[in-house]
TORTORDREN-564959 format. One record per residue: residue in one letter; x negated, y, z negated of N, C-alpha, C in turn. Coordinates in steps of 0.2 Angstrom, whole numbers, plus 5000, padded with zeros to 4 digits. Each point is the difference from the previous one (the first is absolute). Example, Ala and Ser with C-alpha at 12.3 -4.5 7.8 and 13.67 -1.06 7.14 Angstrom:
2
{'a',{4934,4972,4961},{5004,5006,5000},{4996,5006,5000}}
{'s',{5002,5005,5004},{4996,5006,4999},{5004,5005,4997}}
***
This chain:
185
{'x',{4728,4783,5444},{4997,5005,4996},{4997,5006,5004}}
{'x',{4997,4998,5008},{4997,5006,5002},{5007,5004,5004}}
{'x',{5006,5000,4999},{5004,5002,5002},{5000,5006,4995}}
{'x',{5002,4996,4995},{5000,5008,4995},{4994,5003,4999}}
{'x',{4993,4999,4999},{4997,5002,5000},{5001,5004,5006}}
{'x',{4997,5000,5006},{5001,5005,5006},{5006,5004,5000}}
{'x',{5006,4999,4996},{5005,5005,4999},{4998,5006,4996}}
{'x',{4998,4995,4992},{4999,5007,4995},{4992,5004,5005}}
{'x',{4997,4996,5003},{4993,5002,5003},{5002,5007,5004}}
{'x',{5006,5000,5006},{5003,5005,5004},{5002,5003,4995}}
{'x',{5005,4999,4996},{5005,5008,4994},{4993,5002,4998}}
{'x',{4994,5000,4994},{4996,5004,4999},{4997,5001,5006}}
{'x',{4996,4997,5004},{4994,5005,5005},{5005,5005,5002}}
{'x',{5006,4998,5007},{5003,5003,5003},{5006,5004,4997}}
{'x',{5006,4997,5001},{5005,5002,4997},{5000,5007,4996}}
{'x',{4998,4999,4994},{5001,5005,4994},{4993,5004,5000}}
{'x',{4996,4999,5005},{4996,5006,5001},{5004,5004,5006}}
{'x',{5006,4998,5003},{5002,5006,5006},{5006,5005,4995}}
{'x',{5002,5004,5004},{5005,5004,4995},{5006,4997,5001}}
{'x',{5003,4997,5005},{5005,4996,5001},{5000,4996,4992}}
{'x',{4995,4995,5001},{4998,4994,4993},{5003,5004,4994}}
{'x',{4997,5005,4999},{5000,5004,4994},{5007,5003,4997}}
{'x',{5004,5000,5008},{5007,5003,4998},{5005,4995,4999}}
{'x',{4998,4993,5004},{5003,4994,4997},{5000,4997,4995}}
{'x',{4994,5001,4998},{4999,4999,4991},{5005,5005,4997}}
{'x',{5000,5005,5003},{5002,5005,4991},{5008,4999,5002}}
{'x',{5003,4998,5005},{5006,5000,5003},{5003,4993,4994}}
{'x',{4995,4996,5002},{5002,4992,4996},{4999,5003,4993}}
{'x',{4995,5001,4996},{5001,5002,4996},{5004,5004,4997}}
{'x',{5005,5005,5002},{5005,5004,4998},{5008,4997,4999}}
{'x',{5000,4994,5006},{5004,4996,5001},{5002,4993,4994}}
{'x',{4994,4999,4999},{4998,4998,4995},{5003,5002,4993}}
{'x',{4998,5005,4998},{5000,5005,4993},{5009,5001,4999}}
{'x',{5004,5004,5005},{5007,4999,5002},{5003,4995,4999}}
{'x',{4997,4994,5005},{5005,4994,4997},{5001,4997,4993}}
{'x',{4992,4999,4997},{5001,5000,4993},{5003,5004,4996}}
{'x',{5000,5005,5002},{5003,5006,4994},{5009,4999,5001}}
{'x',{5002,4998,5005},{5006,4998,5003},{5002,4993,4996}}
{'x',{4995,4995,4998},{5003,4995,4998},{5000,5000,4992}}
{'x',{4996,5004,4998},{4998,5004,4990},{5006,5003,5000}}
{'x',{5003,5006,5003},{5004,5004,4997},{5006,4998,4999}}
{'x',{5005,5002,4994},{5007,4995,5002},{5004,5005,5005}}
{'x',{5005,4997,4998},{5005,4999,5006},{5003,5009,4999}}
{'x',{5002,5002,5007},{5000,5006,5000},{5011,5000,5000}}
{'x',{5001,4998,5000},{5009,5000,4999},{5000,5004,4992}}
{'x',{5005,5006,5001},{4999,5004,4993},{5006,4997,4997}}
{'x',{5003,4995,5000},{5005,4999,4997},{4997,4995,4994}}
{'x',{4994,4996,5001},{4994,4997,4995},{4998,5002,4995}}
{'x',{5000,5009,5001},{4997,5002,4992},{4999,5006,5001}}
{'x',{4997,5004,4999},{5000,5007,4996},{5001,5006,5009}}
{'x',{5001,5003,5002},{4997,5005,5006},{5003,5006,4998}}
{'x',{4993,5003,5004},{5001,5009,4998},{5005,5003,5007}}
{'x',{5002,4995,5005},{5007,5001,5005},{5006,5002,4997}}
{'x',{5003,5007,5003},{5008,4998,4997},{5003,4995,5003}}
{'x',{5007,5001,4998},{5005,4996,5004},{5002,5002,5005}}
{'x',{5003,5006,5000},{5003,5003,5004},{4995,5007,5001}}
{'x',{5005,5002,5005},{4997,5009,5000},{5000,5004,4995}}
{'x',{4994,5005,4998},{5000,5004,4996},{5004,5008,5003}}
{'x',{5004,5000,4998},{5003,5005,4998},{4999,5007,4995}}
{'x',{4997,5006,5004},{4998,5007,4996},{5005,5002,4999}}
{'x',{5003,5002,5008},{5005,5004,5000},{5007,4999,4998}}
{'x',{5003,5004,5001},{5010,4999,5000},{5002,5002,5007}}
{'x',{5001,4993,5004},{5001,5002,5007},{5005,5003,5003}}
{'x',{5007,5004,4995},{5003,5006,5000},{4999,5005,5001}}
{'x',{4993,5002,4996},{4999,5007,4998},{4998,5004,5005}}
{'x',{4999,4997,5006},{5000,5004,5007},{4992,5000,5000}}
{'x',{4998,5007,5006},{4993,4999,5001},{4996,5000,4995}}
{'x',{4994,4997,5001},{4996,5002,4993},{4991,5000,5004}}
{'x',{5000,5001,5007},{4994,5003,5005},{4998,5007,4997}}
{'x',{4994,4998,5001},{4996,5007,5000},{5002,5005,5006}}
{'x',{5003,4999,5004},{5000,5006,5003},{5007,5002,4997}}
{'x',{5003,5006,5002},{5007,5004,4998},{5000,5002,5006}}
{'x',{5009,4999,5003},{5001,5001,5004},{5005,5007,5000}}
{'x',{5002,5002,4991},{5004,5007,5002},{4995,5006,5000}}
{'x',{5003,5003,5002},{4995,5007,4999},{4998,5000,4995}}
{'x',{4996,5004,4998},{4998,5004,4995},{5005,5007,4998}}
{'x',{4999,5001,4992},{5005,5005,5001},{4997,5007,5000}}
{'x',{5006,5004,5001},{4997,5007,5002},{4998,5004,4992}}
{'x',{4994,5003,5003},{4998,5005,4992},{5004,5005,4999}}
{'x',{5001,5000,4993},{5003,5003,4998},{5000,5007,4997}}
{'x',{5002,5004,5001},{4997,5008,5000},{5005,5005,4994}}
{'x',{5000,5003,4996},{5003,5003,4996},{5002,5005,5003}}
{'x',{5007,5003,5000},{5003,5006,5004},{4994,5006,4999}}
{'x',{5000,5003,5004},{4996,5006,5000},{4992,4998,5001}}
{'x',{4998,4992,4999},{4993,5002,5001},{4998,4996,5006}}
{'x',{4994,5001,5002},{4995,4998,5006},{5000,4995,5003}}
{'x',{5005,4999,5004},{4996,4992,5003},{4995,4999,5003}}
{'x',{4997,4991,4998},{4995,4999,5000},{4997,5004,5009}}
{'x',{5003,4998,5002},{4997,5004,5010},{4998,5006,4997}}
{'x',{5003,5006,4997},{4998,5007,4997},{4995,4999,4998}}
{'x',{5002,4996,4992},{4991,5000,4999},{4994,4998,5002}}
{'x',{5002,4995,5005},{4993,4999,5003},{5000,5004,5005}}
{'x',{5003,5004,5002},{4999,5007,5007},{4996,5006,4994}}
{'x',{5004,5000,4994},{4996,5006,4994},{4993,4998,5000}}
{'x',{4999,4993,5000},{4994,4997,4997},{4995,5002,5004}}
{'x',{5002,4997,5009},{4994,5002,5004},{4996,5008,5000}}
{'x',{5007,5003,5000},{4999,5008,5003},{4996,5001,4993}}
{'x',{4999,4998,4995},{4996,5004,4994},{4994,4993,5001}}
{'x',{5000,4996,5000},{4994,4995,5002},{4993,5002,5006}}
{'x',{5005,5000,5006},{4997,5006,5005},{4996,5007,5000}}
{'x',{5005,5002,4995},{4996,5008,4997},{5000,5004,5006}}
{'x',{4997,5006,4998},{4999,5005,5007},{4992,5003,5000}}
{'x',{4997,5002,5003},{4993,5003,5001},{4999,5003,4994}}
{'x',{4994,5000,4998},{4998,5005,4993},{5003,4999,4993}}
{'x',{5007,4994,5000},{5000,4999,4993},{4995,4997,4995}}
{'x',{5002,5003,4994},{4995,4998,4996},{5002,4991,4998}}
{'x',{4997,4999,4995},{5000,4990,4997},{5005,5002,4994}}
{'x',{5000,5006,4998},{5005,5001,4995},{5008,5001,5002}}
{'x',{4999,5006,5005},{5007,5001,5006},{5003,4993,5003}}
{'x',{4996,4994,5001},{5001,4994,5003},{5002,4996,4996}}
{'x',{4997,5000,4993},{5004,4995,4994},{5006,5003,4997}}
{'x',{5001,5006,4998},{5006,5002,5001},{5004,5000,5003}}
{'x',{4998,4999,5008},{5008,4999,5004},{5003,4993,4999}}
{'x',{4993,4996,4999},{5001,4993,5001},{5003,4996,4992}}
{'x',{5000,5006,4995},{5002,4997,4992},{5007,4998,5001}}
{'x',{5002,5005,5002},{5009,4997,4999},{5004,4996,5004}}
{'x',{4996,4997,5004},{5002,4994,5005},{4997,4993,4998}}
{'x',{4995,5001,4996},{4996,4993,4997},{5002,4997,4995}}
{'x',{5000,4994,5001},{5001,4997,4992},{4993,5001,4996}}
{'x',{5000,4999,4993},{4993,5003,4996},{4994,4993,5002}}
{'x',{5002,4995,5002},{4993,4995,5001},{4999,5002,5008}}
{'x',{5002,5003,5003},{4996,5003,5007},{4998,5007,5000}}
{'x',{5005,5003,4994},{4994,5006,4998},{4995,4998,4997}}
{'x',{4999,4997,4996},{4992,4997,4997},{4996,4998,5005}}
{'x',{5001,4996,5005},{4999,4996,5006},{4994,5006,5006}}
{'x',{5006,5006,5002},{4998,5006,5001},{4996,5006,4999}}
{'x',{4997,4999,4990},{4997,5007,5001},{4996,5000,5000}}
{'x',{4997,4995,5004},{4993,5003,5003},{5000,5001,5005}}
{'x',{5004,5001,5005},{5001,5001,5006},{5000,5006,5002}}
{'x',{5001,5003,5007},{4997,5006,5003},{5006,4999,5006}}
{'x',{5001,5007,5003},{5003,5001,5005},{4996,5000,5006}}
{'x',{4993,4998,5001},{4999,5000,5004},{4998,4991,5003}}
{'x',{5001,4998,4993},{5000,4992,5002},{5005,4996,5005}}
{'x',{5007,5005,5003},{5007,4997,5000},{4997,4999,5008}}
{'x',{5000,4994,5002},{4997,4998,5009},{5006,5002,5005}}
{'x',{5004,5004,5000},{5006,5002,5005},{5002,5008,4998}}
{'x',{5003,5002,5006},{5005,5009,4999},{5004,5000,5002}}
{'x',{5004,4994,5002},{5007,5003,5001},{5003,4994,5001}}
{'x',{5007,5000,4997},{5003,4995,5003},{5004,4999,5005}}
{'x',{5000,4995,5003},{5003,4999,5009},{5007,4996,5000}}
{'x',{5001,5000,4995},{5009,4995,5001},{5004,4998,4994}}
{'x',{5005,4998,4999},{5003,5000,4996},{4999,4996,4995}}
{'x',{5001,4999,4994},{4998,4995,4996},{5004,4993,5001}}
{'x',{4997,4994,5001},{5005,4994,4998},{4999,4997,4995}}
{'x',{5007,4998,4997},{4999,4998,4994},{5003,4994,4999}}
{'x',{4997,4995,4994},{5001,4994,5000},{5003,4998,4993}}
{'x',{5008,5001,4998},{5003,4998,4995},{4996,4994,4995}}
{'x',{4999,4999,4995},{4999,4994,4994},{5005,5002,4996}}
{'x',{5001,5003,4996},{5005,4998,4995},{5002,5006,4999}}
{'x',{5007,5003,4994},{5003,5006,5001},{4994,5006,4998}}
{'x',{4995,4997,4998},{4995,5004,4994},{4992,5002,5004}}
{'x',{5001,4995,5007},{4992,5000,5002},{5002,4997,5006}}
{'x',{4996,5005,5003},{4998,5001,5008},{4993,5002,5004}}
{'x',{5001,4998,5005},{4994,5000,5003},{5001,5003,5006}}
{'x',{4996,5006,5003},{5002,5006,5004},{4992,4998,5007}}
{'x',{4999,5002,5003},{4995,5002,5006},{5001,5002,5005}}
{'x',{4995,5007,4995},{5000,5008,5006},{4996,4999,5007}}
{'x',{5000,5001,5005},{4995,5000,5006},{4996,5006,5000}}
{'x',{4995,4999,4999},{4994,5008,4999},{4998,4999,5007}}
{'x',{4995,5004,5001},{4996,5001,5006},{4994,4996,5001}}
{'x',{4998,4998,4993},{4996,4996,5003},{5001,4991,4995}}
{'x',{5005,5001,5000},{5002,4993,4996},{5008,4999,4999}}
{'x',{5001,4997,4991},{5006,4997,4997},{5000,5002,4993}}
{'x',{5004,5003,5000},{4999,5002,4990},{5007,4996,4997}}
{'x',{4997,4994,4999},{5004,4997,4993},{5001,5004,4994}}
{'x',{5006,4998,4999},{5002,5002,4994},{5006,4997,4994}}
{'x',{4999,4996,4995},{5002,4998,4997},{5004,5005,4994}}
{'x',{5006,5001,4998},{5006,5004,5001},{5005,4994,4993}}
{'x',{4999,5007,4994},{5003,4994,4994},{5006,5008,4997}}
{'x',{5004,4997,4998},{5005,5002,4996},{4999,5004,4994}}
{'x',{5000,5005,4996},{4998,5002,4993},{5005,5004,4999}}
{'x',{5000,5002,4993},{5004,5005,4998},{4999,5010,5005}}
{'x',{4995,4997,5002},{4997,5009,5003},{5003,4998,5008}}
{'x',{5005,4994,5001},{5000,5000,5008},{4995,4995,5002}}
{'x',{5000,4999,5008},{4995,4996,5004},{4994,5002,5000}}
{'x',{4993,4998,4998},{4993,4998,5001},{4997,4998,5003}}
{'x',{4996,5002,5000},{4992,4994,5004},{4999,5000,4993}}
{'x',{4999,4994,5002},{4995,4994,4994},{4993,4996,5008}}
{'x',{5002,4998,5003},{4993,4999,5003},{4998,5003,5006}}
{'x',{4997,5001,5004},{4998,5003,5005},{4993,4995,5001}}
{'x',{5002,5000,5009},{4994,4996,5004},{5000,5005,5007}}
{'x',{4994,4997,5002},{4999,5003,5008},{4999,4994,5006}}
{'x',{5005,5000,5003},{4998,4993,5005},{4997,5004,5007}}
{'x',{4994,5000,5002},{4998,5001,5006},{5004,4996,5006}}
{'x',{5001,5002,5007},{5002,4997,5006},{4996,4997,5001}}
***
């Protein structure tokens, strides 16, 4: 009897007041809890009753149908321009040189240049703007443009002191700006 006694005597004084004690404990204990729950639960073979596993692989696609990645590897195709009018490089070269303005123009001289190159949600966008708001005077290089669909494109002029994006839609009146942005370098 004083064998166990001096055993449980050592586990509470010593033992399970160290932090080693205390990680033995919860170690046995979790060990514990697992086995049992291992010996409760039935049997895991899905062929005994009901499983939310298929059998085989699911199947979304038709693996004919060729790629179906989100990237696209053919081009993009070219815009498409109506004989006699503007490509979209012109109107974004019209756009600038009337966006840019020249010394002394007035806010109405400046909306005017800038009406027949806009779609009407960047004329709304714009009238409250000023010719003296536009942060650049000139531009330094040619525009490059970046095909999306036959309808819409995306252009970016080199100013002098930045990037003038511009976003470039199809309409009955010809090629438009419909958005404009300013990228600083």
């Amino acid at each position: 009897m004083t064998v166990m006694r001096r055993a449980l005597e050592f586990l509470f004084t010593r033992a399970l007041r160290s932090r080693l004690g205390i990680a033995l404990a919860i170690g046995v204990v979790v060990v514990g809890v697992l086995g049992a729950a291992r010996l409760v639960s039935s049997p895991v073979d899905s062929a005994d009753g009901l499983s939310n596993r298929p059998d085989g692989p699911i199947i979304t696609v038709d693996p004919t149908a060729g790629d179906d990645g989100l990237l696209n590897s053919a081009a993009p195709p070219s815009p498409v321009t109506s004989p006699g009018a503007r490509t979209p490089e012109q109107t974004a070269d019209r756009f600038a040189k009337a966006w840019l303005g020249r010394p002394g123009m007035t806010t109405e001289e400046w909306q005017a240049g800038l009406r027949p190159l806009i779609t009407p949600a960047l004329r709304e966008k714009l009238s409250g703007a000023e010719p003296a708001s536009v942060p650049a005077e000139k531009v330094t290089g040619p525009a490059a443009m970046r095909e999306r669909t036959e309808t819409f494109v995306e252009l970016l002029l080199p100013l002098d002191t930045g990037g003038l994006r511009l976003e470039l839609v199809t309409s009955d009146e010809g090629w438009l700006v419909d958005v404009l942005d300013w990228e600083r370098p």
